[in-house]
C-alpha positions in Angstrom: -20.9 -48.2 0.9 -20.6 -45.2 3.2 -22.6 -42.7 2.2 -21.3 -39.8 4.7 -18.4 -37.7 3.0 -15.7 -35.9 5.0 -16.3 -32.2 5.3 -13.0 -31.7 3.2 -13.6 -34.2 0.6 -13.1 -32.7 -3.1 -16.7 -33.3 -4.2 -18.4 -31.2 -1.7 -15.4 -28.5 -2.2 -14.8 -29.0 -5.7 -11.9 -30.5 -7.8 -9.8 -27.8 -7.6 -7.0 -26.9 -5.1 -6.8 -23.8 -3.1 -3.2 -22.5 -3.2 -2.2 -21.7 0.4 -0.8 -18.0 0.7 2.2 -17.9 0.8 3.7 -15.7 4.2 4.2 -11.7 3.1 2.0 -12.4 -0.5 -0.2 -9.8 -0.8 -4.1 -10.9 -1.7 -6.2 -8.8 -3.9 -7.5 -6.5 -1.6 -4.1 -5.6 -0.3 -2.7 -4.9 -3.7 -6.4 -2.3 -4.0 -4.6 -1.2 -0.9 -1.1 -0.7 -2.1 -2.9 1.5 -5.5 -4.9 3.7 -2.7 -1.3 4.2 -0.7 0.0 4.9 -3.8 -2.7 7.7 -4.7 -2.2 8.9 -1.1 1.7 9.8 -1.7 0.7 11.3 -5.0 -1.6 13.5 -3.5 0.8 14.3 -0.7 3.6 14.7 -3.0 1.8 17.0 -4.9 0.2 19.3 -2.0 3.6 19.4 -0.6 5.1 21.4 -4.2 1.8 23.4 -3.7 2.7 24.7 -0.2 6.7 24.9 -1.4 5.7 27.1 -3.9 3.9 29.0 -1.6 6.3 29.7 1.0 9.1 30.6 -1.5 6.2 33.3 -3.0 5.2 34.3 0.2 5.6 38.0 1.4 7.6 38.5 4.2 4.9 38.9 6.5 4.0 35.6 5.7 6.8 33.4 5.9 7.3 32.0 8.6 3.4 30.5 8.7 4.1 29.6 5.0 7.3 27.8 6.2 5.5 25.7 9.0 2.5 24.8 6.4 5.0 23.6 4.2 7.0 21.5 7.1 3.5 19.9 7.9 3.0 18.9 4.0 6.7 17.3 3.4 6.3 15.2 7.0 3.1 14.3 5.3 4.3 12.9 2.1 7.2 11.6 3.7 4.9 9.4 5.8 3.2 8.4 2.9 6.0 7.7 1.1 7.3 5.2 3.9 3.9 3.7 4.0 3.7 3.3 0.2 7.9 1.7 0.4 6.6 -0.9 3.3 4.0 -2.7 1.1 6.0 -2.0 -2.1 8.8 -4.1 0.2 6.0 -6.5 1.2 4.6 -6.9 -2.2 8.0 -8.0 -3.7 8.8 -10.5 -0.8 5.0 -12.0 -1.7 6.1 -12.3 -5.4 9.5 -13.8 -5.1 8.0 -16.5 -1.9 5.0 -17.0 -4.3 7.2 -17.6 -7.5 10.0 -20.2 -5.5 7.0 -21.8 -4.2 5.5 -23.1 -7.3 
């Protein structure tokens, strides 16, 4: 009787089988990441109304600097909103490969 077990064999590893990831599925952390993207384009969204509201209040004098902050702030929730959209995108392809593949 040999003794020696394979470095793979179930009873050192356990019973139960690993699903391999599928290509595109997300794992755990990644979907933590997708809810802190998520609270990144909020935040951006948000701070870009702020500076909106600000440049249309603004005096005169002011206008043109409240103009550029609030340029700066849309490009900034834009960004985030493409970031957020490319692991929303991801996140779906992960859950329809992961579904087909059981």
């Amino acid at each position: 009787m040999n003794t020696n077990r394979d470095e793979r064999s179930p009873a050192i590893f356990g019973a139960a089988r690993v699903r391999p990831r599928v290509p595109n599925e997300l794992a755990p952390a990644e979907l933590r990441h997708v809810g802190d993207v998520y609270s990144a384009w909020r935040i951006a969204a948000a701070q870009s109304g702020e500076a909106l509201q600000a440049w249309l209040q603004a005096e005169p004098d002011f206008g043109g600097t409240r103009y550029v902050a609030y340029r700066a702030a849309l490009d900034r929730e834009e960004s985030a909103a493409r970031d957020l959209q490319r692991l929303w995108l991801r996140a779906q392809r992960g859950t329809s490969a992961s579904s087909a593949a059981r």
